[in-house]
C-alpha positions as CSV (number, residue, x, y, z in Angstrom):
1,X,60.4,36.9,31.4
2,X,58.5,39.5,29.1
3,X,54.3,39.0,28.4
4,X,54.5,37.6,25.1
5,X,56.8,35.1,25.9
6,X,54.3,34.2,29.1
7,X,51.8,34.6,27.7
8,X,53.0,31.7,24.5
9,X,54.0,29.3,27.9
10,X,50.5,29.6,29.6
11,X,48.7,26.9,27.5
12,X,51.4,24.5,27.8
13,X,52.1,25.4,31.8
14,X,48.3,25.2,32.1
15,X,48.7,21.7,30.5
16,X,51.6,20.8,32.8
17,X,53.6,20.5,29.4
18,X,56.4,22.6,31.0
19,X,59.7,22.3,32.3
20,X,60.4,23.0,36.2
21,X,63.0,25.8,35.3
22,X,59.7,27.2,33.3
23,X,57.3,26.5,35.6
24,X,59.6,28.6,37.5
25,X,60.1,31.6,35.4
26,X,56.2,31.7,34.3
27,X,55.5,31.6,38.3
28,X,57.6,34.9,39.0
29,X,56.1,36.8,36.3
30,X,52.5,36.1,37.2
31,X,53.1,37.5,40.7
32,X,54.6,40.4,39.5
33,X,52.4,40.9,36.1
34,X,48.8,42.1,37.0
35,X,47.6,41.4,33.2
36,X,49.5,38.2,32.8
37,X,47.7,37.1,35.8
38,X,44.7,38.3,35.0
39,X,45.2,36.8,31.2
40,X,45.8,32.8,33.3
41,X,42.8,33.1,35.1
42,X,40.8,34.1,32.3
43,X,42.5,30.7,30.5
44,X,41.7,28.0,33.7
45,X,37.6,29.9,34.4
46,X,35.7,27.0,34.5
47,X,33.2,26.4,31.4
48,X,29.7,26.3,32.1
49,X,28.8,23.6,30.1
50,X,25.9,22.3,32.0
51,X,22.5,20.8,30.2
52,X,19.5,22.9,31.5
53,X,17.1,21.2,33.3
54,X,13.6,20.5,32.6
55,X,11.0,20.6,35.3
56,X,8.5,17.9,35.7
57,X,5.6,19.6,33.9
58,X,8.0,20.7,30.8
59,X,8.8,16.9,30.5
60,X,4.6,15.8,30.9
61,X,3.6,18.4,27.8
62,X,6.5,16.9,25.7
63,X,5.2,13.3,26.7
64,X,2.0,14.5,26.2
65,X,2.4,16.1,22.8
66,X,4.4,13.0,21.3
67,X,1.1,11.2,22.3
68,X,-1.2,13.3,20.5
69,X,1.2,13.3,17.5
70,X,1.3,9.4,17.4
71,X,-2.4,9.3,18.3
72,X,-2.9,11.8,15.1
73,X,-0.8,9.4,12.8
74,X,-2.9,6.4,13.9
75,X,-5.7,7.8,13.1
76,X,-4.6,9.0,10.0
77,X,-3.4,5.6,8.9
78,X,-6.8,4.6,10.3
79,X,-8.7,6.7,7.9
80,X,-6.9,5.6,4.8
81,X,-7.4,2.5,5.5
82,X,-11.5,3.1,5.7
83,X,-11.0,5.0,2.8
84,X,-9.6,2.5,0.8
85,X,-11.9,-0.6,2.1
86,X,-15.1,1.3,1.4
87,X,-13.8,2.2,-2.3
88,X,-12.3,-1.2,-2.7
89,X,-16.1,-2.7,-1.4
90,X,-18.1,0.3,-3.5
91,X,-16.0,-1.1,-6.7
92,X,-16.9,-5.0,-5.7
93,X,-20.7,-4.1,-5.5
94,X,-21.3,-1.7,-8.4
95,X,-18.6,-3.2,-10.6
96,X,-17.0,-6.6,-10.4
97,X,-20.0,-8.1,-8.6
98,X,-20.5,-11.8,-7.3
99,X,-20.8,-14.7,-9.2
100,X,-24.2,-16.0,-8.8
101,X,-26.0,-19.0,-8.2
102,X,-28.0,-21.0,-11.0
103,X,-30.9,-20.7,-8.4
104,X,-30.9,-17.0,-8.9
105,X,-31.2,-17.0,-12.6
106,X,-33.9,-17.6,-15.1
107,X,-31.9,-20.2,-18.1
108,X,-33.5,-20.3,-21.5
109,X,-30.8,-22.0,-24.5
110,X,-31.5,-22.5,-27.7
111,X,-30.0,-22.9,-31.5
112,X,-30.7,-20.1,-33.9
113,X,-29.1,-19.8,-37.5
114,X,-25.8,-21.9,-35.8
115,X,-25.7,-20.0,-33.1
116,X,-25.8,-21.0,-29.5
117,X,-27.4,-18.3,-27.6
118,X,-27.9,-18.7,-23.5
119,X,-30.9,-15.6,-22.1
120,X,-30.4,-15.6,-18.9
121,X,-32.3,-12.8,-16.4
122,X,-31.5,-12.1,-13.1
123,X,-34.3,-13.1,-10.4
124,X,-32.9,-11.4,-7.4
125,X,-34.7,-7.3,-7.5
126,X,-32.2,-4.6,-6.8
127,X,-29.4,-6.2,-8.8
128,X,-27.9,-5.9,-12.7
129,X,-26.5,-9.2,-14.2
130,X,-23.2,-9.0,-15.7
131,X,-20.5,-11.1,-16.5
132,X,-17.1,-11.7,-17.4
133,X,-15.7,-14.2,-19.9
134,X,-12.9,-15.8,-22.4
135,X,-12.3,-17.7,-25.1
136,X,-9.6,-19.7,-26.7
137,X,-8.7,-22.5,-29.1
138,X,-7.4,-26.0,-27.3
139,X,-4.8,-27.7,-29.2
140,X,-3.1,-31.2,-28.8
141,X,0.5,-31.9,-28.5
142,X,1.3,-31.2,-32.4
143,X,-0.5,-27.4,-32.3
144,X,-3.5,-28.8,-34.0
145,X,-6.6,-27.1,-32.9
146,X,-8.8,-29.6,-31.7
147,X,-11.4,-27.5,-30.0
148,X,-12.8,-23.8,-29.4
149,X,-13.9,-23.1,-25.7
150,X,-16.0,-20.0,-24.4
151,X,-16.0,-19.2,-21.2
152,X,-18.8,-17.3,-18.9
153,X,-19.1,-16.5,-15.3
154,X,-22.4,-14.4,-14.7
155,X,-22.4,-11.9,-12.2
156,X,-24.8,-9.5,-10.0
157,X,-23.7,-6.0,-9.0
158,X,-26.0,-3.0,-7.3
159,X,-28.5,-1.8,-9.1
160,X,-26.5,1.4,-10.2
161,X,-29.4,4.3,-11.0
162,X,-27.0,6.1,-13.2
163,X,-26.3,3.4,-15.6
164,X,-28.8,1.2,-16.0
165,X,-27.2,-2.5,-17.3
166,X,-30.5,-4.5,-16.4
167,X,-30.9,-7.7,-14.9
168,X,-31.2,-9.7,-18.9
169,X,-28.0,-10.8,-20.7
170,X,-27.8,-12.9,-23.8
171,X,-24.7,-14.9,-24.0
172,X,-23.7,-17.1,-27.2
173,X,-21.2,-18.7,-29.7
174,X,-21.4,-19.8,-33.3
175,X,-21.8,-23.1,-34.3
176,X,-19.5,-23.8,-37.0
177,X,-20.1,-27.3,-38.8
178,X,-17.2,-26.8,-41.2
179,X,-14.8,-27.3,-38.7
180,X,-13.5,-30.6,-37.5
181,X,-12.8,-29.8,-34.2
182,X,-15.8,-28.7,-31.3
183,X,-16.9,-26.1,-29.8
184,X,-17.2,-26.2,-25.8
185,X,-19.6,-23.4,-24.3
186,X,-19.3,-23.3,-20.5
187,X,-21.4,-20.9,-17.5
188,X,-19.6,-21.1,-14.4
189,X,-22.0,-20.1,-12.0
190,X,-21.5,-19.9,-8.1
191,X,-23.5,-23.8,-7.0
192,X,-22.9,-25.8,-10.7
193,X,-20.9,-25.3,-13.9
194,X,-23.0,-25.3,-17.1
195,X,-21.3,-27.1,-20.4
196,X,-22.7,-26.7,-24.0
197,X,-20.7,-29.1,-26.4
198,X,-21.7,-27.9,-30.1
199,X,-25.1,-26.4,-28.4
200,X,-26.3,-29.9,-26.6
201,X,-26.0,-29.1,-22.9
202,X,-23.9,-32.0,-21.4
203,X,-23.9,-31.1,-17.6
């Protein structure tokens, strides 16, 4: 049997694919064919496939290192979470405010010129007095308008020192007697609600 011919049998002898008469012929040749030989062993060599192995200390410093990395993220997560509370609150106190009580308030309505204007000032130091408020037409079941309502909820905030709102606000609506349908005033305080029906204060 020549090399080449050997040498194309070797994978399938190696893989017992072969025939006995093969087996046979492939034999002979390897113990007379230094190279072929040497060419087999070279084919069935053992891989070394194995995993390295970690010592105990390599395998505390990972441990320890995915600690400190989910340590780090909590703490991250943490400090956003601050961050946004304490704007969140800053915005509440300097900006939306709290709706305050009719005890904290100084109330002083009256009727000028048709008008129905509410001066109300804050009692409470270190606070402004704001508010927030809507208005709309009510209307019965054939779109007729059968009333005007305003809307007002009075509010303290922080005294802010770089925009100075004050702790005073006048708050109103016009009387119109040409109209056939009221108008309904209302201050929604924190303890009571407040309703003006055509400027006579009902509640």
């Amino acid at each position: 049997m020549k090399c080449d011919m050997a040498r194309d049998l070797l994978p399938s002898y190696i893989e017992k694919l072969t025939s006995s008469h093969s087996n046979e012929e492939i034999e002979k040749h390897l113990q007379t064919c230094e190279e072929c030989l040497q060419y087999y062993k070279e084919m069935t060599k053992p891989t070394d496939l194995s995993v390295p192995v970690m010592d105990k200390e390599e395998v505390e410093n990972i441990n320890f290192l995915k600690k400190v990395k989910q340590k780090n993220r909590k703490t991250l997560l943490l400090s956003i979470l601050a961050v946004l509370i304490l704007v969140a609150a800053i915005i509440k106190l300097f900006a939306i405010g709290f709706t305050v009580s009719s005890q904290d308030v100084d109330i002083v309505h009256q009727k000028v010129n048709g008008r129905l204007e509410v001066h109300l000032s804050l009692k409470k130091n270190g606070q402004d007095l704001v508010f927030s408020g809507n208005s709309k037409f009510i209307y019965d079941e054939n779109d007729n308008v059968i009333g005007y309502e305003t809307r007002y909820t009075p509010k303290g905030v922080l005294h802010n020192p770089f925009d100075d709102v004050g702790d005073e606000i006048m708050l109103g609506t016009e009387m119109n007697n040409d109209t056939d349908y009221s108008n309904t005033f209302i201050l929604v305080f924190k303890d009571k609600t407040m309703t003006f029906i055509d400027g006579v204060l009902v509640e």
